[in-house]
C-alpha positions as MATLAB code, in Angstrom:
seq = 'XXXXXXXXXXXXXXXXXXXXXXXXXXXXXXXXXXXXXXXXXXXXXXXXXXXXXXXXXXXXXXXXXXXXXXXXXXXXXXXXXXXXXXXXXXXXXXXXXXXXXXXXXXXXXXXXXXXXXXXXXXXXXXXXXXXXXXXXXXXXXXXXXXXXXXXXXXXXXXXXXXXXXXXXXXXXXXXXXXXXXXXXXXXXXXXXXXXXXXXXXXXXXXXXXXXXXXXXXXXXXXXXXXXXXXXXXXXXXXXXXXXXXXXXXXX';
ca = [
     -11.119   10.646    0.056;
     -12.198   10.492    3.644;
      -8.143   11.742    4.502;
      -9.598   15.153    2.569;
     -12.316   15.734    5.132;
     -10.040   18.380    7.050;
     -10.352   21.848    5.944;
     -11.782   21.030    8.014;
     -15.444   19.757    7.939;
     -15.605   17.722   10.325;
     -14.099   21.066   12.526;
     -15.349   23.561   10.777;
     -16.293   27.226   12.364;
     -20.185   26.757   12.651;
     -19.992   23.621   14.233;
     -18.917   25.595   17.244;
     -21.167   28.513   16.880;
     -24.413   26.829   17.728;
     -26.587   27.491   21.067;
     -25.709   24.547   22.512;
     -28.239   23.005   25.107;
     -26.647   21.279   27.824;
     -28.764   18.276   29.177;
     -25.956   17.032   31.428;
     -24.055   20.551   32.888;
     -20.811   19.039   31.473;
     -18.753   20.692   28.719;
     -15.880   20.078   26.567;
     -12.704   20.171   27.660;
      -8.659   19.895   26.143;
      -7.903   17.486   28.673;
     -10.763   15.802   27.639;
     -10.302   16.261   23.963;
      -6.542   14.837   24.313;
      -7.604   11.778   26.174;
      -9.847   10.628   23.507;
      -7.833   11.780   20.465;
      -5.258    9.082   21.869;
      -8.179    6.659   22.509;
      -9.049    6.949   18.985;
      -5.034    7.155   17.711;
      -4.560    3.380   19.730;
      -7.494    1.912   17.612;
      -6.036    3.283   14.451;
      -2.915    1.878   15.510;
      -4.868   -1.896   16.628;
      -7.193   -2.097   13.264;
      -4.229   -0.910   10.893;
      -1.836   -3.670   12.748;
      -4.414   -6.302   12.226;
      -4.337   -5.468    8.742;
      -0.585   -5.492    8.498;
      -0.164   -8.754    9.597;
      -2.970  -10.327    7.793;
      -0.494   -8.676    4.968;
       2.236  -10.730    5.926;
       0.811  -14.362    6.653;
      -0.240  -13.804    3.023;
      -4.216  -12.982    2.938;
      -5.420  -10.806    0.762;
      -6.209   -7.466    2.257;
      -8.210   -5.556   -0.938;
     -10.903   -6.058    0.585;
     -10.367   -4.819    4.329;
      -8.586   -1.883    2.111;
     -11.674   -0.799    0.192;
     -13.472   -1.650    3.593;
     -11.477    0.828    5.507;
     -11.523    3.811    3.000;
     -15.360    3.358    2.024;
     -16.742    3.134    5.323;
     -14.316    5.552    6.602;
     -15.490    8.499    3.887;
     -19.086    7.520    4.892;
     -18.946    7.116    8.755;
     -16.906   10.544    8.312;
     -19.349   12.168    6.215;
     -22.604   11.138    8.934;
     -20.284   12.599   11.435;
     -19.782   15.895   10.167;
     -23.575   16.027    9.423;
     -23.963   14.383   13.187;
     -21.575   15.565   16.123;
     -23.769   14.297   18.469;
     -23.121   11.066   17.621;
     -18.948   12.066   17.287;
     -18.697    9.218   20.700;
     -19.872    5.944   18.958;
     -18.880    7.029   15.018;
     -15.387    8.338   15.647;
     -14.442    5.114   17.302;
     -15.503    3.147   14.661;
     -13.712    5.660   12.253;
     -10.816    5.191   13.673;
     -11.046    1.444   13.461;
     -11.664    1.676    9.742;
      -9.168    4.133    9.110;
      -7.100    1.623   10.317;
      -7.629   -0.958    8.359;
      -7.284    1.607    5.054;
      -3.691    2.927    6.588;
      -2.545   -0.823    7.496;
      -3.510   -1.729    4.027;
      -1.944    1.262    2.235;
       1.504    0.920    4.304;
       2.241   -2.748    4.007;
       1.558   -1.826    0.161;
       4.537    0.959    0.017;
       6.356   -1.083    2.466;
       6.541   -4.219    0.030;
       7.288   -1.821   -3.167;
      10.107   -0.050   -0.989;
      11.493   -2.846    0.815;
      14.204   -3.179   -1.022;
      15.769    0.424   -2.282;
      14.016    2.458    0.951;
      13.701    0.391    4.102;
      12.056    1.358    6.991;
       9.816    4.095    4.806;
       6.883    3.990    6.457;
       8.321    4.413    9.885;
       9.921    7.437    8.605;
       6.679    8.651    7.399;
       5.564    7.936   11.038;
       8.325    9.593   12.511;
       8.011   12.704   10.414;
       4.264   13.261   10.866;
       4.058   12.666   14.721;
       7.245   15.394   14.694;
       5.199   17.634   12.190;
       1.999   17.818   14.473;
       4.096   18.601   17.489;
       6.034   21.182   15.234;
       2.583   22.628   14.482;
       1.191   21.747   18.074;
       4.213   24.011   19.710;
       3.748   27.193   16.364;
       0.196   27.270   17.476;
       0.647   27.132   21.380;
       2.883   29.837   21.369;
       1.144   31.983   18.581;
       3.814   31.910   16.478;
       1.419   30.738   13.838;
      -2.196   32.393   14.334;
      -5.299   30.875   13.390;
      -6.460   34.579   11.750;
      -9.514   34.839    9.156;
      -7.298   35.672    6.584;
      -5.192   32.247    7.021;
      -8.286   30.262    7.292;
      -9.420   31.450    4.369;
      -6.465   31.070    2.332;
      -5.650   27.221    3.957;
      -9.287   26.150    3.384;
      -9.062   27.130   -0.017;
      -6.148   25.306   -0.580;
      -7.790   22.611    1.089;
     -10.250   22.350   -1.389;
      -8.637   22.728   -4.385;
      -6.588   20.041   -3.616;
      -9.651   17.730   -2.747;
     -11.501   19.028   -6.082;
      -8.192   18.207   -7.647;
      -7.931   14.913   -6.888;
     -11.544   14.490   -7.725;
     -11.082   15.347  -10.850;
      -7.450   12.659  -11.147;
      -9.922   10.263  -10.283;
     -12.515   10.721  -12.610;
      -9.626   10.890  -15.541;
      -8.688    7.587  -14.526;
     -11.892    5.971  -15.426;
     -10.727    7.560  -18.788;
      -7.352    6.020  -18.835;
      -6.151    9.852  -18.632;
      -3.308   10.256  -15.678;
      -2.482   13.197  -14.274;
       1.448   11.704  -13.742;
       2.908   14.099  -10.757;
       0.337   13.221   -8.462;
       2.161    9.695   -8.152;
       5.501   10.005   -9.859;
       9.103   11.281   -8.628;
       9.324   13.709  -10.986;
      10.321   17.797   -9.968;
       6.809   18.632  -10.447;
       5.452   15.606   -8.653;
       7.478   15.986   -5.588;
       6.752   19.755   -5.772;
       3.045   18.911   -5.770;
       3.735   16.473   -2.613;
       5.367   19.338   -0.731;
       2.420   21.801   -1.070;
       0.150   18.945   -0.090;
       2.197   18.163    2.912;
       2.513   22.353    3.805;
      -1.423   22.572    3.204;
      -2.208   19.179    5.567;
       0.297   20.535    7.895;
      -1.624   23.976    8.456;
      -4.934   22.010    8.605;
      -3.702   21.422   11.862;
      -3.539   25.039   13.478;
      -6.975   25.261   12.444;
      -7.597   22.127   14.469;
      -6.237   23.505   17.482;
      -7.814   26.733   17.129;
     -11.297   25.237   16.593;
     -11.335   22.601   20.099;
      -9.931   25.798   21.767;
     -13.037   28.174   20.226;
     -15.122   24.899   21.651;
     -13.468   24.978   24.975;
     -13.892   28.538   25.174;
     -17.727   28.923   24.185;
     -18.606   26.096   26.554;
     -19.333   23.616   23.720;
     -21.024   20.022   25.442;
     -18.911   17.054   26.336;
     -19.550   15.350   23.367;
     -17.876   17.666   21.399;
     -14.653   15.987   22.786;
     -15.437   13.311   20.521;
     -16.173   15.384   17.620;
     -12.680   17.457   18.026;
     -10.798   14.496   18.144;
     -12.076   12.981   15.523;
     -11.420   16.110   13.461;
      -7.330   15.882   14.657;
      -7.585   11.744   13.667;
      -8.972   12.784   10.051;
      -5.917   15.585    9.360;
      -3.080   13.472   11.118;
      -4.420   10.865    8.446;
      -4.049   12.506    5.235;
      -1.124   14.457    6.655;
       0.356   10.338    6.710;
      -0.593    9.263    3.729;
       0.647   12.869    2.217;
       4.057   11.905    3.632;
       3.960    8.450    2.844;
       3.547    9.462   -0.763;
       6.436   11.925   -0.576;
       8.821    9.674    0.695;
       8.384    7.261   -2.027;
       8.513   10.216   -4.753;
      11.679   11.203   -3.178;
      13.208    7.226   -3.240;
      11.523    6.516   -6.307;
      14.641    8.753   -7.690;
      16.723    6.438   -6.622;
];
């Protein structure tokens, strides 16, 4: 559930209306935000290749899976509580997100290799072109980070994360909640709103480093903003990921 955390807590408004005491004079810039968001997007890259080809030599990768998405939710969950510390957690966030994406490609990779090859390059190629969809709608205000759309995506933000809380929970009941994972209308309806909501996480991204840029926020809030791009571009993947199979599963 740590691919959830954008609504975005870990970039939410308050964390950029503090009084902020610098001890250091330096402040946060987008140069400096964009430099360590692709820091952090390398080691997602390194730790979820590792885990790939672990995949393929034939180990068994359940555990670096549960690894990744466990200590991913909690290293997430001390950051949002902790931006101060956003320069030595969100590296090793990214590391275990890594390991958590690795895992869950290779997965869909194996299952599709046969009647959708190359699926979870697509999925790569269609999120990297959906953020700099969103990147250029937000740059040049044809999208605008208003009240009114915050309020409506982080609600939709959250009922999706309460949603799949509660899918979760079922399951321990043997109850399944089937469109969440099958290629049915409904399910790849479901996967399209999920997709459209993850995708609009991501003005609200934008808008927040530039609010931090603007008010003067410190240098380590740098860290902090890119970890909160590294979260969404996550569960905007995985979103994808899902939807692609969905759509192949028809097939």
């Amino acid at each position: 559930m740590a691919i959830l955390n954008s609504g975005n807590p870990a970039l939410n408004d308050k964390t950029f209306q503090r009084d902020y005491t610098l001890t250091d004079g330096e402040v946060m810039t987008e140069r400096g935000t964009l430099h360590k968001f692709f820091l952090l997007c390398i080691l997602v890259i390194a730790s979820a290749s590792y885990t790939w080809s672990a995949a393929v030599e034939g180990k068994d990768i359940t555990p670096w899976i549960w690894v990744g998405m466990l200590g991913g939710l909690v290293v997430a969950i001390i950051t949002a509580f902790k931006p101060m510390w956003a320069s030595f957690l969100a590296p090793i966030y990214a590391l275990l997100q890594g390991l958590f994406v690795g895992g869950i490609s290779v997965t869909y990779n194996h299952i599709f290799d046969k009647i959708a090859p190359g699926i979870v390059m697509q999925a790569v190629a269609l999120t990297f072109g959906t953020v700099l969809a969103m990147f250029l709608l937000y740059r040049f205000r044809i999208i605008k980070a208003t009240e009114r759309f915050k309020s409506v995506v982080m609600t939709a933000t959250a009922g999706i994360a309460i949603f799949y809380l509660i899918s979760i929970v079922l399951r321990f009941f043997n109850i399944n909640i089937g469109f969440i994972h099958e290629g049915s209308t409904m399910g790849i309806i479901f996967s399209l709103v999920v997709v459209g909501v993850a995708a609009l996480n991501l003005i609200m991204d934008f808008d927040r480093i530039e609010t931090g840029v603007a008010m003067g926020a410190p240098k380590y809030m740098e860290w902090y903003g890119a970890f909160g791009l590294v979260v969404t571009i996550v569960w905007l993947y995985l979103e994808i990921l899902r939807l692609l199979s969905k759509l192949n599963s028809r097939n």
